[in-house]
C-alpha positions as CSV (number, residue, x, y, z in Angstrom):
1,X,8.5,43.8,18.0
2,X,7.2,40.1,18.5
3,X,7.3,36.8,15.9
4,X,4.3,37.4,14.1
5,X,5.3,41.1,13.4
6,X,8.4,39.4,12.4
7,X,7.2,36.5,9.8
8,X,4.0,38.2,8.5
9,X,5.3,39.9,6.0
10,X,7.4,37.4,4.2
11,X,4.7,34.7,4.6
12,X,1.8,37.3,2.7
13,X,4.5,38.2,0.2
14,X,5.7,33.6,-0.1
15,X,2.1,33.4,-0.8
16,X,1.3,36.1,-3.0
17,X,4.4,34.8,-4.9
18,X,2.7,31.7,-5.9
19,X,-0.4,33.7,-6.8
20,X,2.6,35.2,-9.8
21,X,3.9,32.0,-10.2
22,X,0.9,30.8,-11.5
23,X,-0.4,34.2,-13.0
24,X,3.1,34.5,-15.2
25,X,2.3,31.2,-16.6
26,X,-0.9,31.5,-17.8
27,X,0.3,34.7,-19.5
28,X,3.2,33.1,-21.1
29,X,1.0,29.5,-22.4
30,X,-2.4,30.4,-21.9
31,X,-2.7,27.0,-19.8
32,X,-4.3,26.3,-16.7
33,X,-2.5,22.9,-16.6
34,X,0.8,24.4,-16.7
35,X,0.0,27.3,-14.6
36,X,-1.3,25.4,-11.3
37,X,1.4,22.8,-12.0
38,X,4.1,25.2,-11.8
39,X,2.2,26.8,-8.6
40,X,2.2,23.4,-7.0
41,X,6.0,23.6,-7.6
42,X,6.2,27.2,-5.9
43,X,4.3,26.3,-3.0
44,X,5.8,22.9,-2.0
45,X,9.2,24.0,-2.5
46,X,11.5,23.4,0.8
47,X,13.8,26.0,0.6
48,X,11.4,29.1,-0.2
49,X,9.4,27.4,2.7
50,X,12.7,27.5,5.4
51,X,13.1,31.2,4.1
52,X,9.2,31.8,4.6
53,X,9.9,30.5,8.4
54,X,13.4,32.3,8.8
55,X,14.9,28.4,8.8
56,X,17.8,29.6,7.2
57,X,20.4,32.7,7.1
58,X,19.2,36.1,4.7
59,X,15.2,35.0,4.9
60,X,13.8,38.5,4.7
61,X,16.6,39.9,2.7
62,X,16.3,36.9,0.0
63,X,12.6,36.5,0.4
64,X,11.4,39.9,-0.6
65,X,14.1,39.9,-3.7
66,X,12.3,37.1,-5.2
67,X,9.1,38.4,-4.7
68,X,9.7,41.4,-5.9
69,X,12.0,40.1,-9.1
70,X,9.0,37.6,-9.8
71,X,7.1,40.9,-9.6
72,X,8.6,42.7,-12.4
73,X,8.6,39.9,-14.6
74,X,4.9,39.5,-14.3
75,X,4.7,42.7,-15.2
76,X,6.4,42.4,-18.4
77,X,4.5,39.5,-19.2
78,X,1.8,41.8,-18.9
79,X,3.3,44.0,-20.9
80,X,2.7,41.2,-23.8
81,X,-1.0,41.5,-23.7
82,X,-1.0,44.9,-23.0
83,X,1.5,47.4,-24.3
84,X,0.7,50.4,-22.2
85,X,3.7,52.6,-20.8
86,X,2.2,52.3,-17.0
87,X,3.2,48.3,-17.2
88,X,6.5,49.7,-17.8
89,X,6.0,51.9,-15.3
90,X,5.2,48.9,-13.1
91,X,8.5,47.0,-14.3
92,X,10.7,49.8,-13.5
93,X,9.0,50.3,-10.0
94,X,10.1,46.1,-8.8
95,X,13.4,46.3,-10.0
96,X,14.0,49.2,-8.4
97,X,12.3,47.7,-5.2
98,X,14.0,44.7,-5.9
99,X,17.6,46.6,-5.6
100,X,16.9,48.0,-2.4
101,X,16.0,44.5,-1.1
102,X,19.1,43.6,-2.6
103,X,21.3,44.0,-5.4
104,X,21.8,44.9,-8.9
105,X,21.1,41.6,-10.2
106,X,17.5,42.5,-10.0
107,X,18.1,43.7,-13.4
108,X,18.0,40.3,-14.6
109,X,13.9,41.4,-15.0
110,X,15.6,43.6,-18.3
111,X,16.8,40.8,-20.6
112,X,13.6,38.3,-19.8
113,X,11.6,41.2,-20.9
114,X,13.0,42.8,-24.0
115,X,13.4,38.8,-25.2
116,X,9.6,38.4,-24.8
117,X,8.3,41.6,-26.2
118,X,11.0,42.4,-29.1
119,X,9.3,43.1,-32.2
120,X,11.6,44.2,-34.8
121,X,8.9,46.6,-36.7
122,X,8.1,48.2,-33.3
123,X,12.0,48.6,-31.9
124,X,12.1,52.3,-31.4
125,X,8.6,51.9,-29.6
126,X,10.4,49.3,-27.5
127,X,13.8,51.4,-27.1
128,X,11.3,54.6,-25.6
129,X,9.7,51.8,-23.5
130,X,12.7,50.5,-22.1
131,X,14.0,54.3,-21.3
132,X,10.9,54.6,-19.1
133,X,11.3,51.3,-17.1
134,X,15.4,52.5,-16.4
135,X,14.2,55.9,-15.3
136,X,11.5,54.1,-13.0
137,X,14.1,52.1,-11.5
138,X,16.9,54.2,-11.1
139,X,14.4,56.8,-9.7
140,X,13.6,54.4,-6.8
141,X,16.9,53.1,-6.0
142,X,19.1,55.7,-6.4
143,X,17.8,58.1,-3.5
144,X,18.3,56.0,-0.8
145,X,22.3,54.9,-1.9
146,X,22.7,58.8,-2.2
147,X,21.6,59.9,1.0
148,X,23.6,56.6,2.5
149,X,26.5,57.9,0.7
150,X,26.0,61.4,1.9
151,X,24.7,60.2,5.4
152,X,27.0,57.1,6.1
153,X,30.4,57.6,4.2
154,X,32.4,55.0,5.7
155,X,29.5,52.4,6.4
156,X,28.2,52.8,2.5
157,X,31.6,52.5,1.3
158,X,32.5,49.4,3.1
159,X,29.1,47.7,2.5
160,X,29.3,48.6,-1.3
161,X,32.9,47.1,-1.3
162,X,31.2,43.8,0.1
163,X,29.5,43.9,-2.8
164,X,32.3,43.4,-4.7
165,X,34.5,41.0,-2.5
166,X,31.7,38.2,-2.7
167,X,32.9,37.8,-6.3
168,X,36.8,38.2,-5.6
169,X,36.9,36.9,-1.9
170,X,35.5,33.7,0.0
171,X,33.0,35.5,2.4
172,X,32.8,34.2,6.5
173,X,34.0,30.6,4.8
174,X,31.2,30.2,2.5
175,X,32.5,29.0,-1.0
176,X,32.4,25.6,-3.5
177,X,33.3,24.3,-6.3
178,X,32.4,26.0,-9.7
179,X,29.2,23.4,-10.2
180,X,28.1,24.6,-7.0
181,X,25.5,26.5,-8.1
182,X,24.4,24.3,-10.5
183,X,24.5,21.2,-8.0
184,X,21.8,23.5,-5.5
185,X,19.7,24.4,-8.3
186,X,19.1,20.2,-9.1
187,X,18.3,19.8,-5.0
188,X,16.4,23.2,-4.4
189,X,14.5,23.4,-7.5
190,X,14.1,19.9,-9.2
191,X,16.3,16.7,-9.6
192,X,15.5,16.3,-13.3
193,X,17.2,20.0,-14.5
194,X,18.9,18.0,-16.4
195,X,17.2,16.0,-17.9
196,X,14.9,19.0,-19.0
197,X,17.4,21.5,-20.2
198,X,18.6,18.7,-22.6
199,X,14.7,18.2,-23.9
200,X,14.8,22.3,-24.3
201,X,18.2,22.4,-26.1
202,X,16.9,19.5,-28.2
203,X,13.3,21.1,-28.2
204,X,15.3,24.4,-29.7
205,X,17.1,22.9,-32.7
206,X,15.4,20.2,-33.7
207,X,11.9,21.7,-33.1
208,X,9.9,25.6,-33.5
209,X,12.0,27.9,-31.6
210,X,10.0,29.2,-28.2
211,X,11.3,32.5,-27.4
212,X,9.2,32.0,-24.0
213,X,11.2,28.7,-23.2
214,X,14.2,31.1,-24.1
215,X,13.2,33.9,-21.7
216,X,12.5,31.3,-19.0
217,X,16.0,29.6,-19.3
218,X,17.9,33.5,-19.7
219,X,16.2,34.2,-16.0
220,X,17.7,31.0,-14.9
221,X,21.1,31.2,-16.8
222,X,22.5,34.0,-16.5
223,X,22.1,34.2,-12.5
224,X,23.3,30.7,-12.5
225,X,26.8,31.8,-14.8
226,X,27.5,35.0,-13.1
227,X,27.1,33.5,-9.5
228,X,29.4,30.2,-10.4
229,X,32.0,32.3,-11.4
230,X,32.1,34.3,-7.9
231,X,34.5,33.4,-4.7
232,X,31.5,33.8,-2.4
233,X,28.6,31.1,-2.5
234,X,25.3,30.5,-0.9
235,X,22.7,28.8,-1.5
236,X,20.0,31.9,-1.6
237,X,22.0,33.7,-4.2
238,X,19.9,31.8,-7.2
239,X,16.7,31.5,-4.5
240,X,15.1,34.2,-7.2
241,X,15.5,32.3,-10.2
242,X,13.0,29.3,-8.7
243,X,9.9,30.8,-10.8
244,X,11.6,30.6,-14.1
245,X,12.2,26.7,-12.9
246,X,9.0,25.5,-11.7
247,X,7.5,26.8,-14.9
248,X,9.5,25.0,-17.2
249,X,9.5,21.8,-14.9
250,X,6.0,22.5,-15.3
251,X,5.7,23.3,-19.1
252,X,7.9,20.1,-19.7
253,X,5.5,17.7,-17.5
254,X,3.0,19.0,-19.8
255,X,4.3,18.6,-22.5
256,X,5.6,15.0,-22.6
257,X,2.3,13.8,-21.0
258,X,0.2,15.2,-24.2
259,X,2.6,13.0,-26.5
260,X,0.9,10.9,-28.9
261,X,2.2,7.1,-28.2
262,X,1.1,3.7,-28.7
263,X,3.8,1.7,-27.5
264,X,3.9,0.5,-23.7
265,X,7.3,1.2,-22.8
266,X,7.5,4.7,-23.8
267,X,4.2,5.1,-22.5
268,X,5.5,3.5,-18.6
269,X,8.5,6.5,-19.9
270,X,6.7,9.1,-19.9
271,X,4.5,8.4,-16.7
272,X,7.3,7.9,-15.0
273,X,9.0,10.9,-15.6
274,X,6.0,13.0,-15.1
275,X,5.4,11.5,-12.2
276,X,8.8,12.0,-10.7
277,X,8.2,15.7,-11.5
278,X,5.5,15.6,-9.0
279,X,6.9,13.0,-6.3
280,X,10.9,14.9,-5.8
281,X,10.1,18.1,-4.9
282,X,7.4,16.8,-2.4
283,X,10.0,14.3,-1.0
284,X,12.4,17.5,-0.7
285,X,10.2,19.6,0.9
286,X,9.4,16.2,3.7
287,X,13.5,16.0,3.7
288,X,13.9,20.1,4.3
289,X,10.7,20.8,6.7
290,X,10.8,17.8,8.4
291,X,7.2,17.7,9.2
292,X,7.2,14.4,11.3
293,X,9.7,15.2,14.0
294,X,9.0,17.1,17.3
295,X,9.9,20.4,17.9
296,X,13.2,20.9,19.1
297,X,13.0,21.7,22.7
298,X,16.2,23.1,23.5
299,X,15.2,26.0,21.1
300,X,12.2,26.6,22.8
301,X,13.9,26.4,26.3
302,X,16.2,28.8,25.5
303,X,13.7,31.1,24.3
304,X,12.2,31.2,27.1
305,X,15.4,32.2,29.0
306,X,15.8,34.9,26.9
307,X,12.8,36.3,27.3
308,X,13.2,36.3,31.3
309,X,15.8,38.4,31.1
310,X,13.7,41.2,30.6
311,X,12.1,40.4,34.6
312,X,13.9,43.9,35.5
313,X,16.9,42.3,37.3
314,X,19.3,43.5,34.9
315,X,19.7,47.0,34.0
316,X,18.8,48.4,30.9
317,X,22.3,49.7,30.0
318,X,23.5,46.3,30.2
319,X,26.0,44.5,27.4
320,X,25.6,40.3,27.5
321,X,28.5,38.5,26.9
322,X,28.8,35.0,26.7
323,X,26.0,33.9,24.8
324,X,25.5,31.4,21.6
325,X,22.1,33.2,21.3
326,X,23.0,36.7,21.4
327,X,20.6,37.4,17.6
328,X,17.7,35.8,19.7
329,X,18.7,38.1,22.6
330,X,18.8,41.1,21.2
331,X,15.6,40.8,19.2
332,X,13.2,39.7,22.4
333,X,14.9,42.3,25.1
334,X,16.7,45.8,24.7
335,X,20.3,44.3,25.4
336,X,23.2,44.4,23.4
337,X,24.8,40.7,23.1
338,X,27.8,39.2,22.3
339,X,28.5,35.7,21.8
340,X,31.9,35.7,23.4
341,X,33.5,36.3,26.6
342,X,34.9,40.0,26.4
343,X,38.6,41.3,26.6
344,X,39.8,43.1,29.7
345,X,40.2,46.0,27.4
346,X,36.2,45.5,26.4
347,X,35.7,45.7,29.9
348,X,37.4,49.0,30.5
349,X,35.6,50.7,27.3
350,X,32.6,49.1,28.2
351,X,32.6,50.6,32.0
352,X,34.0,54.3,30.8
353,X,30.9,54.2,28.7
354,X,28.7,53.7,31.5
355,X,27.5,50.2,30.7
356,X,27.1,47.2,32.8
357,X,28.7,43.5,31.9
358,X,26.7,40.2,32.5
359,X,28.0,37.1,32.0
360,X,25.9,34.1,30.4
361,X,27.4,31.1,32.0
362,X,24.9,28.5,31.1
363,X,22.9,29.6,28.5
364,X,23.2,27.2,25.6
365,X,21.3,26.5,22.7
């Protein structure tokens, strides 16, 4: 009903999500370095910051989906230490949380899990483990798209065939090229993904294979391939998969600072490139936030505007046309809004209904 009822919960849930940031990583290398590096990552991060704010378009929606995917793969890094059936219990409980925030790609939590704890002499243990984290999802998510179903026919239908569109169809003009993805992940994330995925391919066959490096980059990849390939494209869609990222950005900053090497120029090399790891995303979080300039006033103006429409001039059963901040409108007063100027046939409806029509003629943003 106000802005802090509004924000609160995605700014405890941002926060606690760099609490799992960090917790994940210190299950996954036992390393306190690597683990408040790759919080430090989380928690200057520009984009997860806008979303925190509700800067950008699907904040809540997008917000809590991360939290609660970074959820179940804590969880299953739990699992690691701890083989118990309630962690799975506690896996299978965030996906199917996460579904409801979202979507099915929630189930991403599955593969980064089974590739951490496989253990070929304990497999059917595994397979009755897995059984019980499916259950626990589907258990969650599956009531609610039932009863919407059974409550909403034509509404569930048409949202689930959104679904589907955003990988056939280009959505309200938002689309790209194929790299598109891959491009936002290098600006939202970290410049040098590059760079790092080539020390991690060359890390996997020239060095000991890592199947934590593996499970990190599978949380990443997959996302990142399914997405590319759909019609559809925004630039929240892989907002989930920044965990997976700061940690290896993290784990590779480690690791090429603790290399042994006498020689000046690699030396200057390595310092450089760790310290780049550290200055980008803090120069990307100054370019995204914008810290240093004033608040824009117009916003605030219009706000305020808004807000005096609920003076008790205007009848409740009132419908505002006209208006570029009809969202704003219809969050701070109990009018329906519309950002255009309605038809004569809108009028007529409008009136038979028993509504009233007011016209915005210089409210701007």
């Amino acid at each position: 009903m106000n802005e802090f009822g509004l924000r609160f919960p995605s700014v405890l849930l941002s926060t606690l999500a760099i609490y799992l940031t960090y917790r994940i990583s210190k299950n996954l290398f036992n390393s306190e370095k690597i683990a408040l590096l790759a919080a430090f990552f989380h928690a200057v991060n520009g984009l997860i910051l806008e979303v925190t704010g509700g800067r950008v378009s699907t904040d809540h929606v997008d917000l809590f989906f991360l939290f609660f995917v970074e959820l179940g793969v804590f969880f299953a890094t739990q699992y690691l230490h701890r083989t118990t059936i309630l962690n799975c219990v506690f896996i299978g409980l965030s996906i199917g949380i996460a579904v409801l925030c979202k979507w099915l790609t929630a189930l991403i939590v599955i593969p980064v899990w089974l590739i951490l704890a496989f253990n070929p002499i304990r497999y059917r243990l595994l397979f009755l483990h897995l059984i019980t984290v499916l259950f626990t999802a589907t258990v969650v998510f599956l009531p609610w798209h039932l009863y919407v179903f059974y409550k909403f026919p034509l509404e569930a239908k048409w949202e689930s065939s959104l679904y589907t569109r955003h990988l056939t169809e280009v959505i309200e003009g938002r689309t790209g090229p194929w790299y598109y993805f891959l491009n936002s992940a290098m600006s939202s994330f970290n410049e040098l993904l590059f760079i790092i995925f080539g020390w991690w391919i060359y890390s996997l066959c020239c060095k000991k294979y890592d199947v934590r490096l593996l499970a990190l980059w599978i949380w990443f990849m997959i996302p990142l391939l399914f997405f590319s390939f759909a019609k559809t494209k925004m630039q929240g869609y892989l907002l989930f998969t920044g965990p997976a990222i700061f940690i290896l950005v993290a784990h590779f900053s480690s690791t090429i600072s603790a290399y042994n090497t006498t020689t000046k120029p690699r030396r200057w090399l390595i310092n450089g490139m760790v310290f780049l790891t550290v200055l980008l995303p803090i120069r990307y979080c100054i370019e995204r936030l914008k810290p240093f300039q004033g608040v824009d006033q117009r916003k605030v103006d219009a706000t305020w505007r808004i807000k005096k429409l609920n003076d008790g001039t205007i009848p409740g059963n009132t419908v505002v046309f006209n208006n570029p901040n009809y969202i704003e409108t219809m969050f701070y007063t109990s009018f329906i809004s519309y950002e255009w100027m309605p038809s004569k046939a809108e009028e007529t409806f409008l009136q038979e209904k028993g509504y009233r029509i007011y016209i915005l003629p210089d409210l701007k943003k």
